[in-house]
MIRO-310413 format. One record per residue (C-alpha): residue number from 1; residue in three letters; x, y negated, z. Coordinates in pm, 1 decimal. Layout:
! MIRO-310413
{NUM; ALA; {X; Y; Z}} ...
//
This chain:
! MIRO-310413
{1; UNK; {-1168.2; 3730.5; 1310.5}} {2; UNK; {-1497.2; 3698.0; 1139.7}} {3; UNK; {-1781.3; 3939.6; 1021.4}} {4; UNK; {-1678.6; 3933.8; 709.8}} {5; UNK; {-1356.9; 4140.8; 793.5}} {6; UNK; {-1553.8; 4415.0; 944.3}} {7; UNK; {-1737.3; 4423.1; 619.1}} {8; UNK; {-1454.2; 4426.0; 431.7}} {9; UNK; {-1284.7; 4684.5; 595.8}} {10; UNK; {-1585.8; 4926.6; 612.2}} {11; UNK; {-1644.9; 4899.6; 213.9}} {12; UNK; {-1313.5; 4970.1; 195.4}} {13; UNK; {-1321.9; 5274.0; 456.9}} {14; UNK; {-1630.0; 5394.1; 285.1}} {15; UNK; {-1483.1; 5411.4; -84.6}} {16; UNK; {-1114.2; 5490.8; -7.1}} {17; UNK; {-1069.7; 5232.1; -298.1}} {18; UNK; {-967.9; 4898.3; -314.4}} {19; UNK; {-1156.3; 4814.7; -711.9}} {20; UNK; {-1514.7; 4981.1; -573.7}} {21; UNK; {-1495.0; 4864.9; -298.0}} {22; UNK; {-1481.9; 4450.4; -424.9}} {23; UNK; {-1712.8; 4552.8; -716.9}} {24; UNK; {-1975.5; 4704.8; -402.7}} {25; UNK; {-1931.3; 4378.5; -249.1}} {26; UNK; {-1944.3; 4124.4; -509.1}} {27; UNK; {-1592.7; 3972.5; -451.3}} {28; UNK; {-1280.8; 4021.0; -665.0}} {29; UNK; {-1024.4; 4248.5; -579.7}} {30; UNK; {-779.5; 3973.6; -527.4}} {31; UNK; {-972.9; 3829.7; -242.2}} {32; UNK; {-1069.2; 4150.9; -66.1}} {33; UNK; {-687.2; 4254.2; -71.4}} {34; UNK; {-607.1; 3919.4; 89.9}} {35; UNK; {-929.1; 3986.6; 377.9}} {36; UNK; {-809.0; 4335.2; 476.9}} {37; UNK; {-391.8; 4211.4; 452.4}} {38; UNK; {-560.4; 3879.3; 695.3}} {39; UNK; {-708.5; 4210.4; 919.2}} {40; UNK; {-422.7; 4393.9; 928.4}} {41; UNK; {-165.0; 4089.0; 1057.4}} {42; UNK; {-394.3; 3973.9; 1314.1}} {43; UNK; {-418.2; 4307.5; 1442.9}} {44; UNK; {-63.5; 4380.7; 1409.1}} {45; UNK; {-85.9; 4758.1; 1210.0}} {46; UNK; {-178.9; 4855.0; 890.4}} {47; UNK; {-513.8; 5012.0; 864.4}} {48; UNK; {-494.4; 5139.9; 504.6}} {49; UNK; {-255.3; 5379.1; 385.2}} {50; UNK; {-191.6; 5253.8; 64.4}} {51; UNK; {89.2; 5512.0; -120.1}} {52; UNK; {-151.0; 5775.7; -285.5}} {53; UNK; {-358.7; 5749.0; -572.8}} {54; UNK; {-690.4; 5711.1; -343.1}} {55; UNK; {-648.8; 5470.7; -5.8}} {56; UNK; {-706.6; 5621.6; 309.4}} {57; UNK; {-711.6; 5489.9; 671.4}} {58; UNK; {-432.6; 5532.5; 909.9}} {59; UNK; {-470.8; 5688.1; 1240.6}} {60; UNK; {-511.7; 5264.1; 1357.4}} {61; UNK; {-720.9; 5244.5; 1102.0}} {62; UNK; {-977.0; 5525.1; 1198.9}} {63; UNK; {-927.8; 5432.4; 1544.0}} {64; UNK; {-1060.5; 5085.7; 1447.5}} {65; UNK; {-1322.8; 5158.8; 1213.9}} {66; UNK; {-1501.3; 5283.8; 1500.4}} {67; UNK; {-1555.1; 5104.4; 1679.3}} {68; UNK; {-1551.0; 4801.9; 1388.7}} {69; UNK; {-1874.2; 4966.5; 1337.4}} {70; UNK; {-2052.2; 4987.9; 1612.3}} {71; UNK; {-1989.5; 4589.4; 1645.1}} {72; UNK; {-2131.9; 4532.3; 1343.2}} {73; UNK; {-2463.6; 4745.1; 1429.9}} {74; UNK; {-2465.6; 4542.7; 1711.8}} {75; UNK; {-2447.0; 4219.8; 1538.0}} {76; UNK; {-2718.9; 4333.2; 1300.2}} {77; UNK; {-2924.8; 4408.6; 1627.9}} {78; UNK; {-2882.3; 4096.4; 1774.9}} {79; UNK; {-2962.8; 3908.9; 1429.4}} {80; UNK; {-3292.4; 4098.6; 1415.3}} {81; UNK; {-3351.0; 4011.7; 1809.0}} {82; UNK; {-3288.5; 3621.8; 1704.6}} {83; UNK; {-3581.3; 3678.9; 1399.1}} {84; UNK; {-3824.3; 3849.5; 1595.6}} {85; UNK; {-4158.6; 3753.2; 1639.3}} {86; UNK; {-4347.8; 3881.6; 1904.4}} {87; UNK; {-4677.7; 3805.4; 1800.9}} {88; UNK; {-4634.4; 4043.7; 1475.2}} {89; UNK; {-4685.3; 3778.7; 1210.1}} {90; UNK; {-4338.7; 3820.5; 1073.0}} {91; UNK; {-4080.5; 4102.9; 1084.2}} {92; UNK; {-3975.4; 4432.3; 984.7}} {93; UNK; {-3992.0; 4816.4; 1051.0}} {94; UNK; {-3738.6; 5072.7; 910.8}} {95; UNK; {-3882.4; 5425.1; 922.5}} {96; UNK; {-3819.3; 5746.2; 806.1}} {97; UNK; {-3998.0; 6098.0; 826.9}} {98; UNK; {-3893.1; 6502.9; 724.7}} {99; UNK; {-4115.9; 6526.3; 316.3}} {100; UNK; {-4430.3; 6749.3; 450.7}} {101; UNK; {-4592.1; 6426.1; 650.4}} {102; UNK; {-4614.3; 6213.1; 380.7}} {103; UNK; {-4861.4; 6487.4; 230.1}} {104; UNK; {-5093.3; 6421.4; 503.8}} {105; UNK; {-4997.8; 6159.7; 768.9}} {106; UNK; {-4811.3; 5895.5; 584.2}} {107; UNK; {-5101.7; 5746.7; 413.3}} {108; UNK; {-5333.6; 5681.4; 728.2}} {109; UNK; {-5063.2; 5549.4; 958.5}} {110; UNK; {-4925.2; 5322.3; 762.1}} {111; UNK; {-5279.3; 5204.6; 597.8}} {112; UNK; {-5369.4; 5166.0; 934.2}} {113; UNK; {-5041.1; 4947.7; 1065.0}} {114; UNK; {-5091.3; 4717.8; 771.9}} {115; UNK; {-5425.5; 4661.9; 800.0}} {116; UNK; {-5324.5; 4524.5; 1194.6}} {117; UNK; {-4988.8; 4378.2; 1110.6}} {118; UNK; {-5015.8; 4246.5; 734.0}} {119; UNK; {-4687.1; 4003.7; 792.3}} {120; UNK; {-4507.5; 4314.0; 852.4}} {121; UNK; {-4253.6; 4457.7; 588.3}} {122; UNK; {-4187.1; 4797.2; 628.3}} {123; UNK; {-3980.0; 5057.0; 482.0}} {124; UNK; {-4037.5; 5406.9; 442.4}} {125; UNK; {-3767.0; 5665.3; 346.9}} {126; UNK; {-3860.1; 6086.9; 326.3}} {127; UNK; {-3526.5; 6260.3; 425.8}} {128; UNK; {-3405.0; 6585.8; 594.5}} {129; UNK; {-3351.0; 6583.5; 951.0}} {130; UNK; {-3049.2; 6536.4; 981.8}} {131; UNK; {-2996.2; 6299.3; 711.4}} {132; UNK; {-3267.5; 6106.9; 915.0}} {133; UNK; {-3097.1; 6162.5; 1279.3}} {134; UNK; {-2738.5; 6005.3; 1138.5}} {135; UNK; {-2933.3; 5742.3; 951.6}} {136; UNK; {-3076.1; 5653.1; 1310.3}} {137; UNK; {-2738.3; 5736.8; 1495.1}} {138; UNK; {-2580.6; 5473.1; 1240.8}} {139; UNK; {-2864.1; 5197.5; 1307.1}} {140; UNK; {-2997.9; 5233.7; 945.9}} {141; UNK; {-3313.9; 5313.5; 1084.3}} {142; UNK; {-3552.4; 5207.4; 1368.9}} {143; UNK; {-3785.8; 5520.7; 1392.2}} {144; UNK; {-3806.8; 5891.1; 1255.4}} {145; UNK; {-4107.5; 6105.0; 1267.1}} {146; UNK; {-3977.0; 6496.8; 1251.4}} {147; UNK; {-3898.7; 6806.9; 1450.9}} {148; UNK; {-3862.6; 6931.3; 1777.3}} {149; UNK; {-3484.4; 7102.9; 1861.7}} {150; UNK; {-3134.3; 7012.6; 1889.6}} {151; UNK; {-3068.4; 6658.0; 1838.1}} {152; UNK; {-2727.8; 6474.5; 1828.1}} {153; UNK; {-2660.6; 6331.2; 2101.0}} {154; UNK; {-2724.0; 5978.8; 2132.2}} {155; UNK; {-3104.5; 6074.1; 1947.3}} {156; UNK; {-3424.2; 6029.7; 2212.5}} {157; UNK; {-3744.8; 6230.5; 2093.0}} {158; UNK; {-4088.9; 6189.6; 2201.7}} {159; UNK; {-4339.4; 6493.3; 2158.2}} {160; UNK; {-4630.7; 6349.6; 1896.2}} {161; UNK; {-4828.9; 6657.5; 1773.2}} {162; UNK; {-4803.5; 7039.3; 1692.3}} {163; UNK; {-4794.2; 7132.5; 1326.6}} {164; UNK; {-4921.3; 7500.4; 1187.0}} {165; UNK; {-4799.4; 7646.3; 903.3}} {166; UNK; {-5040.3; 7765.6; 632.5}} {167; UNK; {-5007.7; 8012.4; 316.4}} {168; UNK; {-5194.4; 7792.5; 44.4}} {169; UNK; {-5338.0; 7851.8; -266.0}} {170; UNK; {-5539.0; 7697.4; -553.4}} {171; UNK; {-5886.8; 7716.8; -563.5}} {172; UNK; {-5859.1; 7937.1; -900.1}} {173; UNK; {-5648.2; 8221.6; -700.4}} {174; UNK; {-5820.2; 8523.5; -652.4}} {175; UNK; {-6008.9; 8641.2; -363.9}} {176; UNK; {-5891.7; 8838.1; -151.0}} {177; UNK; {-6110.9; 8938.5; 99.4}} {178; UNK; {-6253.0; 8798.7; 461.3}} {179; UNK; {-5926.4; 8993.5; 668.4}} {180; UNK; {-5632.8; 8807.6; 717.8}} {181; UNK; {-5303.9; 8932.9; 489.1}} {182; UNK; {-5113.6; 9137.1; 674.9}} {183; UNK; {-4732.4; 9059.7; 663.2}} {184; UNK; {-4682.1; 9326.3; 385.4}} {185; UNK; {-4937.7; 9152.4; 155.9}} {186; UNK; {-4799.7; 8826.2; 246.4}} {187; UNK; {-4435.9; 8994.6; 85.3}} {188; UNK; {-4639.2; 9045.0; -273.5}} {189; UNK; {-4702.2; 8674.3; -299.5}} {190; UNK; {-4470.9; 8511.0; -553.0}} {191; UNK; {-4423.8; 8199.6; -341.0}} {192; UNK; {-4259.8; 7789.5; -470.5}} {193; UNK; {-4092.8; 7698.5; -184.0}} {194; UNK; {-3895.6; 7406.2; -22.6}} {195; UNK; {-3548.1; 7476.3; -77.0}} {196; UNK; {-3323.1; 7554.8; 233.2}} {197; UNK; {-3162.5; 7253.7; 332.0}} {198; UNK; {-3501.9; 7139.4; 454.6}} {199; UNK; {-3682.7; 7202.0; 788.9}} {200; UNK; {-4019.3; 7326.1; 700.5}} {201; UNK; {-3804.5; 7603.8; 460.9}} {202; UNK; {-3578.5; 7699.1; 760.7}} {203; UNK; {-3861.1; 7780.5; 957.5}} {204; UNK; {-4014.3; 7952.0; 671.0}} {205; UNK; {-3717.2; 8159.7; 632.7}} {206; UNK; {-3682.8; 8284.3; 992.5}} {207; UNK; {-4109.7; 8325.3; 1011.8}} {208; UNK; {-4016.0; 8598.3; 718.6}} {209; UNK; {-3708.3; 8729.5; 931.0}} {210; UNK; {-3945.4; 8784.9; 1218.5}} {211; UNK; {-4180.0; 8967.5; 1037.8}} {212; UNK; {-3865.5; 9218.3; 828.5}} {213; UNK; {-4009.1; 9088.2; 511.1}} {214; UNK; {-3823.6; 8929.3; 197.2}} {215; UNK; {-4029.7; 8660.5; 24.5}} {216; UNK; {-4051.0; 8627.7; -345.5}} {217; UNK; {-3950.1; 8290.1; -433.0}} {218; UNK; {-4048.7; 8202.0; -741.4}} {219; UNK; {-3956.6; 7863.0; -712.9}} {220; UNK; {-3815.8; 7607.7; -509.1}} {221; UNK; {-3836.6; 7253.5; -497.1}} {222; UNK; {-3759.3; 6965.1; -335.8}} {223; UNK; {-4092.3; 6775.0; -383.9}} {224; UNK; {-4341.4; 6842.4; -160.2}} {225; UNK; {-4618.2; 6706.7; -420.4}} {226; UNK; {-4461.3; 6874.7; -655.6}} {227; UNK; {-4547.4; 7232.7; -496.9}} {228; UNK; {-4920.8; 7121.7; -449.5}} {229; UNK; {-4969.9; 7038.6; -796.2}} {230; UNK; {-4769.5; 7379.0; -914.0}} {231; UNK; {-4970.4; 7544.6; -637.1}} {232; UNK; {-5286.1; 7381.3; -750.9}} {233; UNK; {-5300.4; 7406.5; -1103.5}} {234; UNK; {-5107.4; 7811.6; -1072.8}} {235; UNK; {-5053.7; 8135.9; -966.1}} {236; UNK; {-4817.2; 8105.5; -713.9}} {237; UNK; {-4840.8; 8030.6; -329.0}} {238; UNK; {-4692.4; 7816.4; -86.4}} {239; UNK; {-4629.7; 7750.9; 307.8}} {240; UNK; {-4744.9; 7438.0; 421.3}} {241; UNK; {-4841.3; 7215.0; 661.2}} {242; UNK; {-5211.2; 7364.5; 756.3}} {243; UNK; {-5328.1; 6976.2; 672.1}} {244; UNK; {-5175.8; 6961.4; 392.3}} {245; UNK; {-5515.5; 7200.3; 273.8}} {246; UNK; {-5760.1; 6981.0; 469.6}} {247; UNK; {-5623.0; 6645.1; 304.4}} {248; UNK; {-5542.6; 6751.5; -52.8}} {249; UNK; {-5801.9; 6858.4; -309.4}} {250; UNK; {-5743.3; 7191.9; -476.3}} {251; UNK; {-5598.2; 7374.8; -208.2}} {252; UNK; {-5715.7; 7635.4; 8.1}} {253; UNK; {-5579.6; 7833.6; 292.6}} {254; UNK; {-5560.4; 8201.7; 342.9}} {255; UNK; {-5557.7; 8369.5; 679.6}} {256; UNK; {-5296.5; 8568.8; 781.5}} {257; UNK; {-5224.7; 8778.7; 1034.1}} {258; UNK; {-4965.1; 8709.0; 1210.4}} {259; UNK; {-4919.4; 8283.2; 1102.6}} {260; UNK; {-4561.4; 8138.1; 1157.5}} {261; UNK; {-4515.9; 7984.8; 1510.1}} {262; UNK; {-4636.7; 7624.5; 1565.2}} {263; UNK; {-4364.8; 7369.8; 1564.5}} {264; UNK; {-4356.9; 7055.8; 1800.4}} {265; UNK; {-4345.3; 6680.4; 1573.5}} {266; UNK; {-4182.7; 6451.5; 1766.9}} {267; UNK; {-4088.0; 6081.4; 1740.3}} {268; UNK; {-3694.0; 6029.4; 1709.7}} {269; UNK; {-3514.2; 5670.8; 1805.8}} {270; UNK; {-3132.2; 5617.2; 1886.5}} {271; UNK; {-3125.6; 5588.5; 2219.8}} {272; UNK; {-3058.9; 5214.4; 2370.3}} {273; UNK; {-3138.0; 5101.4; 2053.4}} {274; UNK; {-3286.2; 4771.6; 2019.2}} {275; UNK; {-3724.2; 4747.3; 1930.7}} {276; UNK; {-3857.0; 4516.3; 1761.7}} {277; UNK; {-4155.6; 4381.1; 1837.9}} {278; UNK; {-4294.5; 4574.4; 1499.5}} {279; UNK; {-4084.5; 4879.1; 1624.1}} {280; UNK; {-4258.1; 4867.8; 1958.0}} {281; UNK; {-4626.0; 4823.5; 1790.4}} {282; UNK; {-4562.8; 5131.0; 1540.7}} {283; UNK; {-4386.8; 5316.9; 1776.0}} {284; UNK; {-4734.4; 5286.8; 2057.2}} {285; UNK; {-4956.9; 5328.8; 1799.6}} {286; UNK; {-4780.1; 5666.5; 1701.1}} {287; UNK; {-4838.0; 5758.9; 2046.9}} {288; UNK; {-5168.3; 5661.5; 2098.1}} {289; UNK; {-5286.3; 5833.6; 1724.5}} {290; UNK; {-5523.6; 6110.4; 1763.9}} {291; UNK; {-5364.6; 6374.3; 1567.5}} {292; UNK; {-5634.4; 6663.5; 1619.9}} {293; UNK; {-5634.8; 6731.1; 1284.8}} {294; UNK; {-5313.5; 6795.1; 1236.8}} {295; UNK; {-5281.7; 7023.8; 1510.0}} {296; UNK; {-5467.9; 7317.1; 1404.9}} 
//
């Protein structure tokens, strides 16, 4: 059996079709029909159920794919082990983090991690949590930088910071006073939010629960630049990251009086996953970053 099988058979898992499947992997439908048919003798069962109108896998087929896949994250592994340079003048970093750090913690980290490891190419994705935990889970990722809570399972986090949440406004929002806004006040605000699938937003949302008030949303977006430049050049509010003030121009924060509950940032990896020598240099300087500003 060769790798290219396991390919095979996953494009075709993944698109329950036999034509997008050969056009997702560059090979004609012919020859991918012949691969999987090759599969299926030398396992002795059909994988594919191919009667309907879309193809589907058989209970041997899901049974297979399984663990079909966790060989081939394995292989991947191993391939990066065999590239690896452990003096850092070659190799690569995968990482991911929840949209409100790249508004303020993005920029130095990975400024400063090029500036020590030039030969390094790394990619950086902004995802939801728990797109970013089954990216990990699935070995599409080496490191995550996002919330404390319930993980899945085979997730490891490591406590990094505490965040604060802040209600923001633009500089050209009116004053209101020295006190802080009461929770009452905070409820007159027409706010541009986050929208719900994301983390900061859920914590938003049950902030307001504790506190029996209803926000008005007058917007919600899924861009966390976007809100700072509606919230900067606009009437409306927001509830950000407290350094998300500190770091962008335009923005100012208003006290209030009861402020949402800090939440713990943490450093996500799939647990028994294989570092890199890159992975391992990101993942200690993470730890080692003083991250006072952030925290208050």
């Amino acid at each position: 059996m060769l790798l290219r099988h396991i390919r095979y058979l996953l494009a075709v898992a993944e698109h329950c079709n036999f034509t997008r499947a050969a056009e997702a992997l560059h090979v004609s439908q012919p020859t991918l029909s012949q691969q999987i048919k090759q599969l299926e003798e030398s396992l002795g069962a059909p994988l594919f159920d191919r009667s309907g109108r879309s193809v589907r896998l058989t209970d041997a087929g899901q049974a297979y794919v399984v663990y079909a896949r966790r060989a081939l994250q394995d292989l991947q592994a191993a391939k990066r082990a065999i590239h690896d340079v452990q003096d850092l003048s070659r190799g690569s970093l995968r990482l991911a983090l929840t949209p409100t750090f790249t508004a303020y913690l993005t920029g130095p980290l990975l400024s400063r991690f090029n500036q020590q490891y030039p030969g390094i190419d790394l990619s950086l994705e902004e995802m939801t949590q728990d797109r970013l935990e089954a990216a990990l889970a699935e070995d599409r990722l080496d490191l995550g930088i996002a919330f404390a809570g319930e993980h899945l399972a085979d997730i490891h986090s490591q406590p990094l910071f505490t965040e604060t949440l802040s209600l923001m406004v633009g500089l050209h929002y009116p004053q209101q006073g020295q006190q802080p806004l009461s929770a009452s006040a905070l409820a007159r605000h027409s706010l541009v939010l986050l929208s719900a699938d994301f983390a900061t937003r859920q914590h938003i949302d049950l902030y307001c629960r504790q506190q029996g008030i209803a926000p008005r949303i007058a917007i919600e977006a899924n861009s966390v630049s976007g809100i700072v430049e509606i919230v900067r050049r606009g009437p409306l509010a927001t509830l950000l990251p407290s350094a998300i003030a500190r770091e962008q121009p335009g923005l100012r924060a208003l006290a209030l009086q009861s402020p949402p509950a800090p939440r713990s940032v943490v450093l996500l990896e799939r647990r028994g996953a294989y570092r890199s020598a890159a992975c391992q240099a990101f993942r200690q300087m993470l730890l080692d970053q003083d991250y006072g500003a952030a925290s208050h």
